[in-house]
C-alpha positions in Angstrom: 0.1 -3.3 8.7 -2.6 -0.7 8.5 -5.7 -0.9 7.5 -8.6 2.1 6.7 -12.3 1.5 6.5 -13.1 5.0 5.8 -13.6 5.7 9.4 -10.8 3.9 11.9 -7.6 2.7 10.9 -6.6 -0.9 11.9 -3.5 -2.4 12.9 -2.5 -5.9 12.4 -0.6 -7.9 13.4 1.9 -9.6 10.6 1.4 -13.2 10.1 1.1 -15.6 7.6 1.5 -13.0 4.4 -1.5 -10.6 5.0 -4.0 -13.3 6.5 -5.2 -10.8 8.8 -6.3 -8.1 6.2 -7.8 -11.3 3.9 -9.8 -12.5 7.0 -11.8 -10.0 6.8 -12.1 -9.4 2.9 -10.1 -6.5 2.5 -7.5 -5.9 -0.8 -4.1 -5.5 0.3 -1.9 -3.1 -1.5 1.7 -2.9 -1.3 4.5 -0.1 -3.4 7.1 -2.0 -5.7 9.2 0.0 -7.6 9.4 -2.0 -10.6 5.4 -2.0 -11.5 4.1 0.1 -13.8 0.9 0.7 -12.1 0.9 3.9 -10.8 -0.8 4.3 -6.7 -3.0 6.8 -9.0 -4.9 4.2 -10.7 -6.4 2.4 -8.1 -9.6 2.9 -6.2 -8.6 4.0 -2.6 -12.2 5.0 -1.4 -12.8 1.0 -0.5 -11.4 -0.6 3.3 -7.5 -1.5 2.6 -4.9 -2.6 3.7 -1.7 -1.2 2.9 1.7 -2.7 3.2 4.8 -1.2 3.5 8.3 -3.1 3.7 11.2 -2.2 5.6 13.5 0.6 3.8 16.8 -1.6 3.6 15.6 -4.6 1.6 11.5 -3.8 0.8 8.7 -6.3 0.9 9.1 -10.4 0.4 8.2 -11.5 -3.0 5.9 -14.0 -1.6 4.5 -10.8 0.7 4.3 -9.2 -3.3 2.9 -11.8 -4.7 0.2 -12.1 -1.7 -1.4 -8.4 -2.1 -4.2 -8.2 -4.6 -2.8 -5.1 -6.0 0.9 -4.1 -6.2 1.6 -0.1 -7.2 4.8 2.4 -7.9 4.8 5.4 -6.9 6.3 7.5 -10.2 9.6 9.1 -10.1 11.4 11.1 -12.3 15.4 12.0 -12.3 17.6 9.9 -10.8 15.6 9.1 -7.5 15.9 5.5 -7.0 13.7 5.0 -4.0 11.8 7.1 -0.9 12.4 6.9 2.8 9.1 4.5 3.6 7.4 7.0 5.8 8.1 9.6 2.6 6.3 6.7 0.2 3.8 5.6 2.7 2.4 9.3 3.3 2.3 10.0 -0.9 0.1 6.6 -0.8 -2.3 8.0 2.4 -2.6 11.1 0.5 -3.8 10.0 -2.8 -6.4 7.7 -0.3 -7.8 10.9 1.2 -7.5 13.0 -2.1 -10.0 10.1 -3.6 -12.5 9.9 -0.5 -12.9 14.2 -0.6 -13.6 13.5 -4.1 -16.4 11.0 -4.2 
């Protein structure tokens, strides 16, 4: 898990779902297809801490259930999922695209 406080990114260490990122009060977003909330939505400009679940089977719903916000990324066609890194990088991206902007 990664976390960014606008300056240094953090990693964690998984543990009990996400305790690490809550310990220190920051939201924890995760990417779920199925949600209609889109990643563009959100306010990235705060510390978070972003999730991402392995490509083959995806995040835990108790790991889902545990993030303060879940988010999809939108797709269009016949594109069923993205390679992690592909999804995680489209997530980083809006992040930075919000902090230039404020």
């Amino acid at each position: 898990m990664l976390a960014d406080d606008g300056e240094t990114v953090t990693a964690f260490t998984p543990g009990p779902p996400f305790a690490s990122a809550g310990s220190v009060g920051m939201p924890v977003v995760c990417a779920d297809a199925e949600v209609r909330r889109a990643h563009t939505d959100i306010d990235w400009t705060k510390a978070t801490a972003l999730i991402m679940g392995p490509e083959s089977s995806g995040l835990t719903d108790e790991e889902t259930k545990s993030a303060s916000q879940v988010v999809s990324i939108p797709m269009h066609g016949a594109v069923e999922s993205l390679n992690v890194s592909v999804a995680a990088g489209i997530l980083l991206f809006e992040a930075a695209r919000q902090r230039a902007n404020r």
